[in-house]
ROGU-378703 format. One line per 3 residues: their letters; for each residue x, y, z of C-alpha. Coordinates in pm, whole numbers. Layout:
N
a = X,Y,Z | ...
This chain:
785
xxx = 2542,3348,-1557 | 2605,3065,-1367 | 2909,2973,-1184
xxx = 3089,2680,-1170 | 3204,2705,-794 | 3512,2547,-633
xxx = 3639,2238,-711 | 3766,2114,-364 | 3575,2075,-68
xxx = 3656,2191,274 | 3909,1874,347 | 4039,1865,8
xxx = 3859,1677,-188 | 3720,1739,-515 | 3362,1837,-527
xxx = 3155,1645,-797 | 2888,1908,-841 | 2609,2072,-598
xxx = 2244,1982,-498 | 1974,2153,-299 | 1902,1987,9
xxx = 1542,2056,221 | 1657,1970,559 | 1426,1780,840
xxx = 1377,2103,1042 | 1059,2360,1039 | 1300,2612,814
xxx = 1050,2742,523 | 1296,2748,227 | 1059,2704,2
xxx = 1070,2440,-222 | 1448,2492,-344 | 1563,2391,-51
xxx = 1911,2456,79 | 2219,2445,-188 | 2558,2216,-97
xxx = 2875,2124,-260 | 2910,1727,-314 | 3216,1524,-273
xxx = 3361,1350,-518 | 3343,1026,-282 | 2986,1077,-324
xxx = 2887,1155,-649 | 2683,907,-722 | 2517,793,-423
xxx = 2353,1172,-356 | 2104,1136,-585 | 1718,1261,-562
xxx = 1523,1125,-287 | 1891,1019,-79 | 1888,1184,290
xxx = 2220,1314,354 | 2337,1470,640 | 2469,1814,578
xxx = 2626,2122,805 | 2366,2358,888 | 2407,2747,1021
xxx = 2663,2894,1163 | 2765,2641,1375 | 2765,2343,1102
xxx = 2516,2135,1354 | 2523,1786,1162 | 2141,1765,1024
xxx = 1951,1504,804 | 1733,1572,498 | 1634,1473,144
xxx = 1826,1559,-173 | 1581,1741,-408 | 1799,1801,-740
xxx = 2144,1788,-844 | 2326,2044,-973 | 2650,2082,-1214
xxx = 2698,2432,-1169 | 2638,2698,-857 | 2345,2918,-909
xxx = 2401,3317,-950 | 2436,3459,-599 | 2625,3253,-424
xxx = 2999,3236,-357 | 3171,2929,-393 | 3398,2887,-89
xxx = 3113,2975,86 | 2908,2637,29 | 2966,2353,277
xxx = 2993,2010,141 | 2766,1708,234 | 2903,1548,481
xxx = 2745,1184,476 | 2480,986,236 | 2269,745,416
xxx = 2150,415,314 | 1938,331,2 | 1719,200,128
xxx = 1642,480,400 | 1590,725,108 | 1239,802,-83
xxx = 1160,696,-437 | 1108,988,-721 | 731,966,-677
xxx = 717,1016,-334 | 962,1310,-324 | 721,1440,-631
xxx = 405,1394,-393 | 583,1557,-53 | 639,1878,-261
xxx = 278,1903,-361 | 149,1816,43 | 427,2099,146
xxx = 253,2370,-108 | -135,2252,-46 | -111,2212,332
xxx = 162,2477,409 | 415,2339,538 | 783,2334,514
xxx = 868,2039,246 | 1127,1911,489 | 889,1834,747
xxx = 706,1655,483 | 964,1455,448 | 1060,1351,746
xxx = 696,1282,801 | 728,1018,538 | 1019,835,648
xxx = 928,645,983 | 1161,756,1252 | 1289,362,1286
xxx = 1412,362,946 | 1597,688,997 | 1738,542,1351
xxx = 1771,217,1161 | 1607,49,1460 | 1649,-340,1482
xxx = 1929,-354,1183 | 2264,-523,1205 | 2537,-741,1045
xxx = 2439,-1120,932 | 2671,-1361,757 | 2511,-1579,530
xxx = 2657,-1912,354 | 2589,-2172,77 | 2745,-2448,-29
xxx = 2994,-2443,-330 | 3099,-2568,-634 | 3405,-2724,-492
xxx = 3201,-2882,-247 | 3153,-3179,-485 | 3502,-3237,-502
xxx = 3597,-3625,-448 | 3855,-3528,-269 | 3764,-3391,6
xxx = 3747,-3574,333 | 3532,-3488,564 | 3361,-3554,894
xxx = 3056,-3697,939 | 2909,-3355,1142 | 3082,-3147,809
xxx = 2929,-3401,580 | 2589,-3310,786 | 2663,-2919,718
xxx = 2783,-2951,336 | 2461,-3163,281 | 2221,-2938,512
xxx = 2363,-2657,272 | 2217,-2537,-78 | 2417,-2423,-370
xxx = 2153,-2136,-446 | 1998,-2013,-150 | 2219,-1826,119
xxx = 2105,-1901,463 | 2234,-1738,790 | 2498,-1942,949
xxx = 2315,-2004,1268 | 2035,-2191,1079 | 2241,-2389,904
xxx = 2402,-2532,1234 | 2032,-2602,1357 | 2016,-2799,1022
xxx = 2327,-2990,1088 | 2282,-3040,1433 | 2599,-2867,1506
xxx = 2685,-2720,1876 | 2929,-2507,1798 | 3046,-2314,1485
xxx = 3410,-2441,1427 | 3280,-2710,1183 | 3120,-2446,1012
xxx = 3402,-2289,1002 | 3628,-2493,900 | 3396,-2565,605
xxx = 3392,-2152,524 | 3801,-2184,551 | 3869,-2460,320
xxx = 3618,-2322,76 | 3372,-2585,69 | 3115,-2300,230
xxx = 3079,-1922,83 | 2970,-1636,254 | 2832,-1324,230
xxx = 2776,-1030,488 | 2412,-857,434 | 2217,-619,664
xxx = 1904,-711,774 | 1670,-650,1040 | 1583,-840,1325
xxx = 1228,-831,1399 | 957,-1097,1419 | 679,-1008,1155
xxx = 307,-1165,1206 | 291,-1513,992 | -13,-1501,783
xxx = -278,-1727,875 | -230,-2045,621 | -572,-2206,774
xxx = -763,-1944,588 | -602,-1983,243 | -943,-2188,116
xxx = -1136,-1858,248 | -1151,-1747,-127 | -1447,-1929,-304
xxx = -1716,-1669,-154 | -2030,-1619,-402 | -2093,-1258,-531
xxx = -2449,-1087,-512 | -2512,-906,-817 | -2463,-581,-747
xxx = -2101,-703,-610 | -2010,-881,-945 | -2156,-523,-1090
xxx = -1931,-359,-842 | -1598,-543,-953 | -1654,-515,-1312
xxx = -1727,-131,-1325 | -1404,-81,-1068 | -1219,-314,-1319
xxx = -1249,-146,-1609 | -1069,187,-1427 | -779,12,-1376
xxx = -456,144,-1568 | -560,492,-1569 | -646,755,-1268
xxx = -1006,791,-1194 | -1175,822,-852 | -1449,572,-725
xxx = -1671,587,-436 | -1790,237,-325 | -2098,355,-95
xxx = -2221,42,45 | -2449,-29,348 | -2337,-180,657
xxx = -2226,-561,595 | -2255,-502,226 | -1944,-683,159
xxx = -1719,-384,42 | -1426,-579,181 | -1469,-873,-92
xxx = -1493,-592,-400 | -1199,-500,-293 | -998,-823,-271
xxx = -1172,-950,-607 | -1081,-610,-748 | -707,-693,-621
xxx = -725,-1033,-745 | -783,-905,-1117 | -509,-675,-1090
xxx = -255,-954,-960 | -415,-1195,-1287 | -277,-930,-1519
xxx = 28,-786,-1380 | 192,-1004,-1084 | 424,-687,-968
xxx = 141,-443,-931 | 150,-230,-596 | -137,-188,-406
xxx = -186,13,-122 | -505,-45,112 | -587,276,358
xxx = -783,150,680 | -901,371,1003 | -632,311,1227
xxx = -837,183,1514 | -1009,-65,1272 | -691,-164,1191
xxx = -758,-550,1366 | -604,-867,1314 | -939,-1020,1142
xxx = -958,-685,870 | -588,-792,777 | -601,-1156,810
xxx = -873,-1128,513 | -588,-951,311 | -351,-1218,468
xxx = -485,-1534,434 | -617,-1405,27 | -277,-1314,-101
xxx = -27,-1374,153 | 5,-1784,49 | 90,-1653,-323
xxx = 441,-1711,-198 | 558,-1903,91 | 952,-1767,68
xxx = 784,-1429,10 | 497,-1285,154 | 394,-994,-54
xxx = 152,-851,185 | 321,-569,422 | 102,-421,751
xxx = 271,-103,905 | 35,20,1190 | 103,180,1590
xxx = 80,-136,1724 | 381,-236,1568 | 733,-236,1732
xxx = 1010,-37,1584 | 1171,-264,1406 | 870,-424,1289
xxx = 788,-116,1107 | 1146,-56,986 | 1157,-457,854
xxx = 824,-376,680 | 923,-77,521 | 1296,-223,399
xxx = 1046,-540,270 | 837,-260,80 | 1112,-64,-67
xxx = 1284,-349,-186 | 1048,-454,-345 | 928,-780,-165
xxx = 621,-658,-44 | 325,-583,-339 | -3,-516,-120
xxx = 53,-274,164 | -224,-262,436 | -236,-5,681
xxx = -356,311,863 | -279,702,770 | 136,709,675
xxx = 111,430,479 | -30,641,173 | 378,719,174
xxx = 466,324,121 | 705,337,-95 | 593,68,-298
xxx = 687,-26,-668 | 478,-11,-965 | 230,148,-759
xxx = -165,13,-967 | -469,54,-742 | -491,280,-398
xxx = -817,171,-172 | -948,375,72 | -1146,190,321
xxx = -1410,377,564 | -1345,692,361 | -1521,898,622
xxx = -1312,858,873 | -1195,1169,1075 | -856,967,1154
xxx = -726,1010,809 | -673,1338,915 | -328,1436,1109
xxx = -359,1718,1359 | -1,1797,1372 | 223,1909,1113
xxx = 210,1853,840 | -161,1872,874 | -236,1614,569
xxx = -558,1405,509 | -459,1081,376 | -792,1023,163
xxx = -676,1364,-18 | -321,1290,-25 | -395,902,-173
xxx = -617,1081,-410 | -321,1304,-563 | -64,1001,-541
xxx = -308,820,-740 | -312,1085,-985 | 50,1116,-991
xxx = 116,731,-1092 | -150,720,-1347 | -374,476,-1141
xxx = -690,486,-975 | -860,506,-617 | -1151,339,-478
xxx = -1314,512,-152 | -1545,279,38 | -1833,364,304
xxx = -2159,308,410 | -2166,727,556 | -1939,877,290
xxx = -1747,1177,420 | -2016,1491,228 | -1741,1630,23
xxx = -1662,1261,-148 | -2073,1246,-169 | -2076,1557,-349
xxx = -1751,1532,-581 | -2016,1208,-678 | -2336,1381,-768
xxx = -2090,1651,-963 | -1968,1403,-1132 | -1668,1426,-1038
xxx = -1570,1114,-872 | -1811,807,-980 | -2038,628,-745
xxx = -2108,257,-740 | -2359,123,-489 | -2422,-157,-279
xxx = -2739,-120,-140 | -2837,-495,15 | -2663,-677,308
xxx = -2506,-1026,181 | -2752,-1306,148 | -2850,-1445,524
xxx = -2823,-1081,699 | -3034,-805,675 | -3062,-465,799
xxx = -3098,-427,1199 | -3454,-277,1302 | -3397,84,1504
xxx = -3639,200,1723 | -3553,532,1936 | -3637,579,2286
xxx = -3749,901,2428 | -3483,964,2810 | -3691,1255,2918
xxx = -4036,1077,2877 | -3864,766,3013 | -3723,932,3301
xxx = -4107,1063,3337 | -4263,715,3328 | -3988,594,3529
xxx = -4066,837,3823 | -4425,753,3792 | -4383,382,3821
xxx = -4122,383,4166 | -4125,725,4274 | -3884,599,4555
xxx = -3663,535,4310 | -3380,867,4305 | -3154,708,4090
xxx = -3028,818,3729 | -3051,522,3492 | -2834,515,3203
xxx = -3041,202,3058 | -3378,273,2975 | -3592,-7,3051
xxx = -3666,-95,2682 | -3283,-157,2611 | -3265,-322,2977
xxx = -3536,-540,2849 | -3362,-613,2469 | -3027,-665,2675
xxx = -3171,-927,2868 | -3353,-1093,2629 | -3018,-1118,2396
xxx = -2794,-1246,2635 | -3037,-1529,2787 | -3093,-1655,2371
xxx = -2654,-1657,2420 | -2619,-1363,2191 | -2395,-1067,2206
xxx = -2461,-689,2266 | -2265,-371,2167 | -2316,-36,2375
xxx = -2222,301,2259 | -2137,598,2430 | -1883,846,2281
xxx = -1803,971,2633 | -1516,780,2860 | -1469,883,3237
xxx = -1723,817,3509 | -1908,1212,3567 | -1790,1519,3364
xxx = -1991,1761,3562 | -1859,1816,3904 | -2083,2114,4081
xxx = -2229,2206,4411 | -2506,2137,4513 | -2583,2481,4620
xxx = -2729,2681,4290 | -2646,2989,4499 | -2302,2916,4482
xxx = -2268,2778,4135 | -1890,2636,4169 | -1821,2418,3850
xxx = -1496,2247,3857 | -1302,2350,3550 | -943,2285,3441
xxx = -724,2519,3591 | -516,2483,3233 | -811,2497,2991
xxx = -1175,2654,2912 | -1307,2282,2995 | -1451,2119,3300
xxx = -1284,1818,3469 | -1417,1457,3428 | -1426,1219,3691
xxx = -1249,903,3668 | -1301,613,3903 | -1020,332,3944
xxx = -1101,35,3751 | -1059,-204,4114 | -1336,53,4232
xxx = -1552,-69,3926 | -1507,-435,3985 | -1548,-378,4375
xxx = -1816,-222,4488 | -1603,-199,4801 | -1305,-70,4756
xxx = -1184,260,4904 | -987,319,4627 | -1078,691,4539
xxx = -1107,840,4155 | -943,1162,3997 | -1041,1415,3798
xxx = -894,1465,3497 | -886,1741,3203 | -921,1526,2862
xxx = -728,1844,2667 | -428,1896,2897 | -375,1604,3098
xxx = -380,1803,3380 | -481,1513,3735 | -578,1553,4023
xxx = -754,1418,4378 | -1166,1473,4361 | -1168,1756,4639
xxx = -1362,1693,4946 | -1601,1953,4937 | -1690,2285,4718
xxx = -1410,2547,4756 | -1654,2802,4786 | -1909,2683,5033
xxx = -1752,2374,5196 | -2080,2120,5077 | -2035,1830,4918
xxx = -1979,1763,4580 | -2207,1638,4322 | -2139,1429,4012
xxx = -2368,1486,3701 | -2337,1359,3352 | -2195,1039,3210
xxx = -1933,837,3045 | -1847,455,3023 | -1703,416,3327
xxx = -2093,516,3481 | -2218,272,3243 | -1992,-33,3295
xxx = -2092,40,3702 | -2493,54,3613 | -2425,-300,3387
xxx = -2254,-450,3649 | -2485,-361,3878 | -2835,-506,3674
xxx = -2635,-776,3483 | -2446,-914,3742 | -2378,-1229,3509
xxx = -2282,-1100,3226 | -1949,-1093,3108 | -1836,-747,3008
xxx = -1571,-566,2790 | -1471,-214,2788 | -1315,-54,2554
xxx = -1217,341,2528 | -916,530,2553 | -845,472,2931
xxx = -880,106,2944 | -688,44,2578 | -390,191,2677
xxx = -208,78,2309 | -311,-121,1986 | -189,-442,2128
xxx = -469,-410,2397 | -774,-268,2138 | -644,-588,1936
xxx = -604,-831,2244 | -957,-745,2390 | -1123,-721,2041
xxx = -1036,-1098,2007 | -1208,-1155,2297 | -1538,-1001,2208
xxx = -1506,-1233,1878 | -1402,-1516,1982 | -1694,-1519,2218
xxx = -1518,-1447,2543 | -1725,-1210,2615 | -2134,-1100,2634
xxx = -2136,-717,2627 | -1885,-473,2462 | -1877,-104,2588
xxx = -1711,146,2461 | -1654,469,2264 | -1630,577,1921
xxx = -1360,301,1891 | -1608,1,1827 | -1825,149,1594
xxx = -1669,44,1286 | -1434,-296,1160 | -1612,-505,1394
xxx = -1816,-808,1189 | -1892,-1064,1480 | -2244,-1283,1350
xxx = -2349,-1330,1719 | -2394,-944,1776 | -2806,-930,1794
xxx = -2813,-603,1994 | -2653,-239,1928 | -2753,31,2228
xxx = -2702,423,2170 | -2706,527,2543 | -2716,874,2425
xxx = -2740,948,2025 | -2691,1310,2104 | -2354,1321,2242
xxx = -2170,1558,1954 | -2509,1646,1820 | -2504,1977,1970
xxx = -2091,2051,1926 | -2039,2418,1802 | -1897,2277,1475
xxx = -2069,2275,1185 | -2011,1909,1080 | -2213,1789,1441
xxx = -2482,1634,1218 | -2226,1427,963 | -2045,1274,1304
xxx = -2380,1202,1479 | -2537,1034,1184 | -2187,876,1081
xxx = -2144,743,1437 | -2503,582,1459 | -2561,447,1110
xxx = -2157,290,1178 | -2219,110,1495 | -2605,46,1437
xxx = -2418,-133,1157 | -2262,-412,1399 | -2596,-617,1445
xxx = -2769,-848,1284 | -2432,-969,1101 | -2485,-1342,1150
xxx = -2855,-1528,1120 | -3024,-1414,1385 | -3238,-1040,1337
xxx = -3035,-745,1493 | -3175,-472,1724 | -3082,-119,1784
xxx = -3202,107,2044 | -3118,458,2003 | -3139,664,2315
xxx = -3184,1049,2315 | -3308,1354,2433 | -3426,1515,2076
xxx = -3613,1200,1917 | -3730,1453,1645 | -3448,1553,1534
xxx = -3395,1510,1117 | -3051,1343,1200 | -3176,1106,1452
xxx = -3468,1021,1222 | -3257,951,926 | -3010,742,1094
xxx = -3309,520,1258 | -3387,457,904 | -3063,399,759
xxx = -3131,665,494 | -2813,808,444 | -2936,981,69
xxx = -3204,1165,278 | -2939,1258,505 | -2706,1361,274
xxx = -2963,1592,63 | -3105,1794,303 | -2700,1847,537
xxx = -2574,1971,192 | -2851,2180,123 | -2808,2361,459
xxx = -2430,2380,378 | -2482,2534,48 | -2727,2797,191
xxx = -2446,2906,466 | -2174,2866,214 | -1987,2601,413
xxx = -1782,2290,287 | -1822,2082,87 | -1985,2391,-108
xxx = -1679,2619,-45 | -1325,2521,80 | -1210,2569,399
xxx = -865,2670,574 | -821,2794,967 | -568,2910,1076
xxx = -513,2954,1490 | -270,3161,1657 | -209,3086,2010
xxx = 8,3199,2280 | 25,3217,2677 | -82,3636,2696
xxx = -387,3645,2576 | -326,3991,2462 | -32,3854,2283
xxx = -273,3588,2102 | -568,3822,1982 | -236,4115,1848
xxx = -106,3803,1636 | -435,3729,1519 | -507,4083,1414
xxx = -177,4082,1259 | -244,3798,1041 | -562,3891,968
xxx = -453,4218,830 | -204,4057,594 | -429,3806,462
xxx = -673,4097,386 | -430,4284,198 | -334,3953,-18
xxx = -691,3883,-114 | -703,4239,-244 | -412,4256,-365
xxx = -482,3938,-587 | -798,4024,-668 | -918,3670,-583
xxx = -1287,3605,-446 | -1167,3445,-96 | -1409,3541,192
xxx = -1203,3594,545 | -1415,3575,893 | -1295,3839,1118
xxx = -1071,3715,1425 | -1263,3506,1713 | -1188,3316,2011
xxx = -1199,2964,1911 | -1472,2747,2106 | -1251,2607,2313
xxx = -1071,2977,2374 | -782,2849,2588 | -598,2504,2648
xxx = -287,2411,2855 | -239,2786,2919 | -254,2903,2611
xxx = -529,3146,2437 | -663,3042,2101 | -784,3315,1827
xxx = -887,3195,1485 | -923,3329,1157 | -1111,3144,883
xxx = -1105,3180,484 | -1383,3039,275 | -1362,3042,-104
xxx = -1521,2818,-404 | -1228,2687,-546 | -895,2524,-356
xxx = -660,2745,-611 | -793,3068,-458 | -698,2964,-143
xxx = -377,2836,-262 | -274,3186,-378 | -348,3396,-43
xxx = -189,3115,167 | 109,3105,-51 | 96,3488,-87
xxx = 89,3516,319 | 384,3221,286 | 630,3425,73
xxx = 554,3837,215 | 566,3750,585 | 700,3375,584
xxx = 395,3226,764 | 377,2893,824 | 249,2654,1071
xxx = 490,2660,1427 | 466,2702,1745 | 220,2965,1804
xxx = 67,2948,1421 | -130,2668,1324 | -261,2651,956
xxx = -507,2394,863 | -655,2334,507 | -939,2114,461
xxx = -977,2066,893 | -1229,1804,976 | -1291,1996,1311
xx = -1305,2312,1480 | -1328,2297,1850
């Protein structure tokens, strides 16, 4: 039986009941959590979702986490005078709402990972620190403020008129009103009664205004298949179902979405809505379109909340107090903010479903397509996943019928398609050494997109160049093939890139000298004078965009370039700042990485250039094909926006490659059939699911023992369950060691997502592993380097 327990706490007081607590720390304590005694004091603020702080081991270190249940009686086991009381409740609004704690229970079990993690993975660390909050007093005029009576100054006759009798307004404003210097009329006012107040807690941080030009933005005419689009999405609405929106580049995805929000709104004004975008496309001009639709609803108001990294602290922790309490209904932003915890919660949209930045890499390891996908399911309300490259697995949920597909297969009226043509670098290098054989140099540009450049920016149109590759050279190597010295990372199984100074890149003369830098470690350092081994000088191969920005500025001395990658956008604010530019015409030619192949709609772009399409082509993972084609068809997908024809020029090395061909003809069906076929036929996802797990530690001996280990244990829980999961033997990862540490893997295929469920949780509870510091699980990974 149960026991009732004591019934005073530690300091006297009477305890109220118990709860379980999971507390923010990597402690795997399974879902139950951790069982304390609750104070009288407290007995009603300690509810679900709450995060207390409690004592924790034998030291009672003070430590946050979430309430999970309460509890009028002490479970069998435990003695009474042995259960420490909570010790504080935090605010309400710093707590998580029943359906989130419901969904952070089902991420800890699927992705393996201790629920209070989850958690505290949910709550942004500036609501927790309460970043930005403090202490205003508000005032209003009242009711004995009409008294005849009264005599007043002209200034406090200012103040009582400046005031309202229903609107509380801090006290500072009103004295701007008044045109008051100093507060003693105010007051005076608040001491004879005339003025009220009220203390509230708020926090001080300047949110983005929406844009109020755009509010007539809203009359845009439908094609067909969009009106199609909207009325098929429409009629899932107010029941969970899954929809993927596959639409080509410049299809107008964006305005199904906001007409399938408008409908929503028309029929229930408090419906949530939560609207998932790649972080890096997170831009001003993809939320002003959100903005400027709904934000003018409500001038006092704005119902539309943006939490992204740009943000300061307490922007995020005034955005999520706005959500919470309810005054924000249509929450835009990047990964986290599938945990919004919005109200009433109607319609999730996935935008750029594809995206590989939905998934975390750190714990907990969560994809946020996945996760929005189970929310939705939770709150009885669908999901709509957009893309013009859908990720393969949403592709082939579709053809099983499992999720349903609705197409957009046109551009909007007045843009069309870019034309692709590929160009062939080792028969242009060929012709090129035939036409100047003086001519030693390595060109980056073949003359065709030299040519297509030129002709762009002299008709005053823009370009976009591509390379998924930042740093100057990322093979450093004698010159001597006798001695063979590469320069690798002393930290890592990778070789060193070299990075020139950005003054060396906009003077040709400067002495300024580059470093060479690891891109897994961090690890810097001076470029070395000559070869360690043989004392000759140095050689730099291979490319990146720093190479590329010196070979523009070098045949396009005029133009006006941008570059963009992860060494000149050192935070959102600058991507943001220097993506303005590029649309606002500022500048000719944009260069950069991965980073500006998607979210960018600027009309004047007539010319896309692939310096090399086969960057991640050859990558010893198996989804090298999905990213190559993804990357293309995305960026290929920035010209040709406005009137003017677009152009694409894909350089490579393997023009006949299936990949390359299908991307040149924006046939992402043809694509699709054929990768999944070759999946199914090696039993890879999205035919089978997936889970890695990596064990990694500085003695490599130490590494590949732990590996065994695990392996051995997961071996004897697939037999011992008698469920068909398939385990690869231990091997060295493909990148075997980084920042000291040597990486063994183990992989476990099976057909359904329960079966691995049951050996990962079966390996959870025999030997307690979970992801830490040397074990790193990883279900559904979206890479394997």
């Amino acid at each position: 039986m149960a026991r009732r327990g004591a019934l005073f706490g530690e300091n006297g007081e009477p305890i109220a009941g118990y709860a379980r607590v999971a507390v923010e720390r990597g402690l795997d304590s399974a879902e139950g959590g951790l069982t304390y005694a609750v104070p009288a004091s407290m007995d009603d603020a300690a509810r679900p979702g709450r995060r207390v702080t409690v004592p924790l081991g034998r030291g009672s270190t003070p430590t946050t986490g979430f309430v999970l249940e309460r509890m009028s009686e002490l479970e069998e086991g435990l003695e009474p005078e042995k259960v420490k009381a909570i010790l504080k409740v935090e605010d309400a609004l710093a707590g998580l709402p029943e359906d989130l704690m419901n969904l952070a229970k089902w991420v800890a079990a699927y992705y393996v990972c201790p629920l209070g993690m989850v958690l505290q993975t949910m709550l942004p660390a500036a609501v927790k620190r309460q970043t930005g909050l403090s202490t205003k007093t508000l005032v209003r005029r009242s009711a004995f403020a009409r008294s005849p009576e009264l005599k007043l100054t002209k200034l406090q006759r200012a103040i009582v008129d400046a005031a309202s009798e229903t609107q509380w307004v801090p006290r500072k404003r009103l004295m701007e009103a008044a045109g008051a210097k100093t507060a003693g009329p105010v007051a005076k006012l608040i001491e004879l009664g005339v003025l009220e107040t009220r203390e509230v807690r708020v926090v001080d941080a300047e949110l983005e205004s929406p844009d109020w030009s755009q509010r007539g933005a809203t009359d845009v005419a439908l094609m067909p298949a969009q009106r199609d689009a909207v009325d098929r999405l429409a009629r899932t609405l107010g029941a969970f179902a899954v929809s993927l929106l596959h639409g080509v580049t410049g299809s107008g995805k964006t305005e199904v979405y906001l007409r399938l929000i408008e409908r929503l709104r028309k029929a229930d004004t408090r419906a949530g809505v939560i609207v998932l975008v790649p972080e890096i496309s997170l831009t001003p001009q993809a939320v002003a379109r959100y903005a400027s639709r709904f934000a003018w609803e409500s001038e006092q108001t704005n119902p539309v909340a943006v939490l992204h990294s740009g943000m300061t602290a307490a922007q995020r922790h005034a955005q999520w107090r706005r959500i919470r309490a309810g005054e924000a209904r249509l929450v835009v932003g990047a990964r986290s903010a599938v945990f919004a915890p919005i109200e009433n919660l109607r319609l999730i949209i996935v935008d750029e479903e594809h995206d590989a930045s939905y998934k975390q890499d750190q714990l907990p390891r969560y994809h946020a397509r996945d996760v929005a996908v189970r929310r939705a399911q939770l709150a009885g309300c669908p999901v709509v996943m957009g893309s013009a490259t859908p990720a393969l697995e949403s592709y082939a949920n579709a053809m099983r019928g499992r999720f349903d597909i609705v197409s957009l297969p046109d551009r909007v009226p007045g843009a069309r398609l870019p034309e692709v043509e590929t160009v062939d670098l080792v028969e242009e290098r060929r012709e090129r050494a035939k036409a100047d054989p003086k001519d030693q140099r390595v060109h980056l540009l073949s003359r065709r997109l030299e040519d297509l450049l030129a002709r762009a920016l002299d008709g005053g149109g823009q370009a976009v160049l591509l390379l998924n590759r930042r740093g100057f050279a990322n093979y450093l190597a004698c010159p001597d093939q006798r001695c063979g010295w590469l320069m690798q990372c002393e930290h890592c199984d990778t070789l060193m890139v070299y990075h020139l100074p950005e003054s060396a890149l906009r003077d040709p003369k400067s002495k300024d000298g580059g470093v060479v830098r690891c891109h897994h470690c961090l690890t810097e350092q001076r470029l070395p004078d000559a070869c360690p081994e043989c004392g000759k000088k140095i050689v730099l191969f291979g490319m990146g965009t720093q190479r590329v920005e010196q070979e523009l500025r070098q045949k396009f001395p005029g133009a006006r370039l941008l570059r963009m990658d992860a060494d000149a956008m050192r935070s959102g604010r600058d991507f943001r700042r220097a993506l303005w530019a590029f649309q606002t015409g500022q500048a000719d030619v944009l260069l950069g990485t991965q980073m500006i192949a998607k979210g960018l709609d600027v009309p004047n772009v007539r010319l896309v250039g692939v310096v090399s399409a086969d960057t991640s082509l050859n990558f010893p993972d198996f989804r090298a094909s999905e990213r190559t084609f993804q990357l293309i068809a995305q960026v290929s997908g920035r010209a040709g926006r406005g009137t003017h024809p677009g152009r694409v020029v894909l350089q490579t090395m393997q023009p006949g490659d299936p990949t390359i061909w299908d991307a040149a003809a924006h046939d992402y069906v043809s694509f699709a059939r054929r990768e999944l076929e070759v999946r199914e036929q090696a039993g890879l996802p999205p035919s089978s699911r997936l889970a890695r797990i990596v064990v990694r530690h500085v003695k490599k001996v130490e590494a590949f023992a732990g590996v065994t280990r695990l392996h051995q244990a997961l071996s004897a829980a697939v037999t011992q369950l008698g469920v068909p999961v398939r385990l690869v033997p231990p091997s060295p990862c493909p990148i075997e060691r980084i920042a000291d540490h040597h990486r063994f893997q183990v992989l476990l295929f099976a057909e359904r997502a329960a079966d691995l469920q049951q050996v990962l949780t079966a390996l959870r509870n025999v030997i307690g592993t979970v992801s830490d510091a040397h074990t790193a699980i990883d279900v559904d990974p979206v890479g394997l380097l």
